[in-house]
Rosetta silent file (secondary structure, phi, psi, omega in degrees, C-alpha in Angstrom):
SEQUENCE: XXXXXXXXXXXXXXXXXXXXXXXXXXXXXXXXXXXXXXXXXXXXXXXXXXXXXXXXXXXXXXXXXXXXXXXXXXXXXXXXX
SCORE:     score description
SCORE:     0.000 S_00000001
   1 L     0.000  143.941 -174.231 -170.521  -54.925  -89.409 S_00000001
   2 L   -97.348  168.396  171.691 -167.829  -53.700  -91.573 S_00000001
   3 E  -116.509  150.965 -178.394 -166.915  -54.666  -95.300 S_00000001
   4 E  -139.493  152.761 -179.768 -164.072  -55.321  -97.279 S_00000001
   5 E   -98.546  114.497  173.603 -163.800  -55.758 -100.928 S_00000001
   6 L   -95.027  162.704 -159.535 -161.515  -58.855 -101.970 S_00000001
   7 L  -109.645   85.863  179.984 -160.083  -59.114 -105.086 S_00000001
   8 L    85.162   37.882 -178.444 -162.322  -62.027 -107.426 S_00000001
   9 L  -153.970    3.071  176.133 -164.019  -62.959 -104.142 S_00000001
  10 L    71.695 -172.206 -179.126 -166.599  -59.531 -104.110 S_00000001
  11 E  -101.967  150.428 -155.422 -167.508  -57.465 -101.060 S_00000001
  12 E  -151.724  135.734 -154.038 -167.756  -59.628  -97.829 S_00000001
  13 E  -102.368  150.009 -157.631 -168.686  -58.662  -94.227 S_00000001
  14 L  -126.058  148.457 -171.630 -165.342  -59.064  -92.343 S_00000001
  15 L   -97.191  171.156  164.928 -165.869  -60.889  -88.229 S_00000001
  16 L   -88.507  141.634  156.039 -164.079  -59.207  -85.480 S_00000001
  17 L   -99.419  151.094 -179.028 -161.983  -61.474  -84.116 S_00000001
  18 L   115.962   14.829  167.994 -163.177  -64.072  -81.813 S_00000001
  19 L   -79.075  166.515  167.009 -166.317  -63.538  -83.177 S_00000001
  20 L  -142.185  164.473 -154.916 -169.100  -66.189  -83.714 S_00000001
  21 L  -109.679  147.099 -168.440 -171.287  -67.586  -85.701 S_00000001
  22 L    68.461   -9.417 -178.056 -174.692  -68.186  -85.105 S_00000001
  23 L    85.436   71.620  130.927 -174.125  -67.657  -80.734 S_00000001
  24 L  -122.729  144.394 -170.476 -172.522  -70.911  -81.055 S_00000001
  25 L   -41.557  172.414  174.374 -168.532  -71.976  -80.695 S_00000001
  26 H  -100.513   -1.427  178.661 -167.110  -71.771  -84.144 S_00000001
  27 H   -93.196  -59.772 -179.218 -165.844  -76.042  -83.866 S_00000001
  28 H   -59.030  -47.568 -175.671 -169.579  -76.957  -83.265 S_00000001
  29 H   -80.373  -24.226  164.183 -170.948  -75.159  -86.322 S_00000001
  30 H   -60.521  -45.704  179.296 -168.113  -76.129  -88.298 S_00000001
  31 H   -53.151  -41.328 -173.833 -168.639  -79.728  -87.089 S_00000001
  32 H   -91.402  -23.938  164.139 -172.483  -79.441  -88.435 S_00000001
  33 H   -51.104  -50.916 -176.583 -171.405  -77.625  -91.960 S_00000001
  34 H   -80.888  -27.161  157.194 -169.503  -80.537  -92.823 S_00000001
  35 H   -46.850  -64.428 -173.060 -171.981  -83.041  -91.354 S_00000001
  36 H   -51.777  -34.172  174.129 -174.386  -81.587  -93.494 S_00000001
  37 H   -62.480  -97.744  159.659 -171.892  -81.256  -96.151 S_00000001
  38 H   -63.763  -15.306  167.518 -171.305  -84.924  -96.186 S_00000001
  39 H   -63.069  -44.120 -157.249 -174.927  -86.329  -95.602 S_00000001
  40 L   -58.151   -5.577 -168.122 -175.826  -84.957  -99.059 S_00000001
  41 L  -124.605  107.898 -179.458 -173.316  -87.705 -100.231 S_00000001
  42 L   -81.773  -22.896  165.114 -174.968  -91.150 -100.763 S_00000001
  43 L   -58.240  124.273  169.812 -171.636  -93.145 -102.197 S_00000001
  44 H  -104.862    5.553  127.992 -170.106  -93.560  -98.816 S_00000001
  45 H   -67.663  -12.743 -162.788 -166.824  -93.655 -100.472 S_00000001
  46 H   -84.480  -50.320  167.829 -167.546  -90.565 -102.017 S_00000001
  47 H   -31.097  -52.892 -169.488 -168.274  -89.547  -97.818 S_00000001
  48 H   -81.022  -41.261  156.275 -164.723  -91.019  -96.594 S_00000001
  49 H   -19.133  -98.807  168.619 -163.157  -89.165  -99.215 S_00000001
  50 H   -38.176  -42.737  175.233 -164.628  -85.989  -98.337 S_00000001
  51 H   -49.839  -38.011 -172.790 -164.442  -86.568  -95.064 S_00000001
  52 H   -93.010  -25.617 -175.783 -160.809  -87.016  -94.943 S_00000001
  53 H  -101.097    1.576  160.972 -160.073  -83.880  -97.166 S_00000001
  54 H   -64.195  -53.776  171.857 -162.448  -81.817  -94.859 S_00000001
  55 H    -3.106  -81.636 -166.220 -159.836  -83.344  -92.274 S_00000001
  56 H   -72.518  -67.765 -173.927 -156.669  -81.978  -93.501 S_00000001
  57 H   -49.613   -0.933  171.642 -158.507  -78.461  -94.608 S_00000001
  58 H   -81.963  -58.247 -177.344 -159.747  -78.237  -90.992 S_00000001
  59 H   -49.520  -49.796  171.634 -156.168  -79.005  -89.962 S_00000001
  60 H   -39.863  -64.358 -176.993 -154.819  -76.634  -92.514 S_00000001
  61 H   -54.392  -91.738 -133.765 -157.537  -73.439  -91.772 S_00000001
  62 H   -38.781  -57.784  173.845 -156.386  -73.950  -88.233 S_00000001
  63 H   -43.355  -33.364 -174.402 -152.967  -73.642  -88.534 S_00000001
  64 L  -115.016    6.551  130.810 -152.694  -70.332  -90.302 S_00000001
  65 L   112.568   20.294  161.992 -155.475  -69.058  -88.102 S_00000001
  66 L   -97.748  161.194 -147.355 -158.452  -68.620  -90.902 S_00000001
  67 L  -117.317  145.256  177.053 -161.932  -68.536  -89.831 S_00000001
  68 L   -72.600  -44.541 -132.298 -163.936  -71.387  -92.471 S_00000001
  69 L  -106.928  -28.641 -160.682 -166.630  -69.217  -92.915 S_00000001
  70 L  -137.020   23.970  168.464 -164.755  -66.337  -94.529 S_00000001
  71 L   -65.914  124.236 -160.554 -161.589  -68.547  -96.259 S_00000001
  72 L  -126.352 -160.463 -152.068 -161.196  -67.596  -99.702 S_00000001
  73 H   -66.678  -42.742 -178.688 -160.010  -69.163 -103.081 S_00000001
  74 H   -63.570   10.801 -176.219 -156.231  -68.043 -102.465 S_00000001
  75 H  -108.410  -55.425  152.793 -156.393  -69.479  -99.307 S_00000001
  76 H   -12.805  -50.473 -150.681 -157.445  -73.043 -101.270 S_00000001
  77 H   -92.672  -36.765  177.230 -155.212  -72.610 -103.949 S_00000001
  78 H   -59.603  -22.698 -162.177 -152.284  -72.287 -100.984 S_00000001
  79 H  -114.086   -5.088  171.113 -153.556  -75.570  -99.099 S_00000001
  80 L  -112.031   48.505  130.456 -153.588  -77.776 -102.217 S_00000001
  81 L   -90.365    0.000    0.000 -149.810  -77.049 -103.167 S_00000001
C-alpha cells in the first residue's frame, strides 16, 4: 500500500479510492466507530451531544468527499469554522 508523508499528521498509508475497510462498506464501519465511540459515554447527554456533532461531521466528511478513516486535523480545523 503506498505512503504519504503529511505535514504534523506523520507518514500514513494512503486507500485507493473506493477502497474499504475491513471487507465491509465504509457507512457500516463508520456506523460501528461511532457506536462504539459513543457507548464509552455514560452521561447520555454527554451521548446526544456527541452524537449530533458526529452528525454534522459525517455530513461534512461527505460532502467534500473525505474518507473518516484518513481525515486529518486541517480537515477539522476547516469543518469547525
Amino acid at each position: 500500500m503506498p505512503r504519504r508523508t503529511w505535514p504534523g499528521a506523520g507518514t500514513v498509508e494512503v486507500l485507493p479510492p473506493g477502497a474499504r475497510t475491513f471487507g465491509e462498506a465504509p457507512s457500516e464501519t463508520r456506523r460501528q466507530c461511532a457506536g462504539r465511540f459513543l457507548a464509552s459515554y455514560v452521561n447520555k447527554n454527554t451521548r446526544d451531544t456527541y452524537e449530533v456533532d458526529l452528525r454534522l461531521w459525517f455530513r461534512f466528511i461527505d460532502e467534500y468527499r473525505i474518507d473518516y478513516l484518513t481525515a486529518h486535523r486541517s480537515h477539522i480545523d476547516l469543518w469547525c469554522r
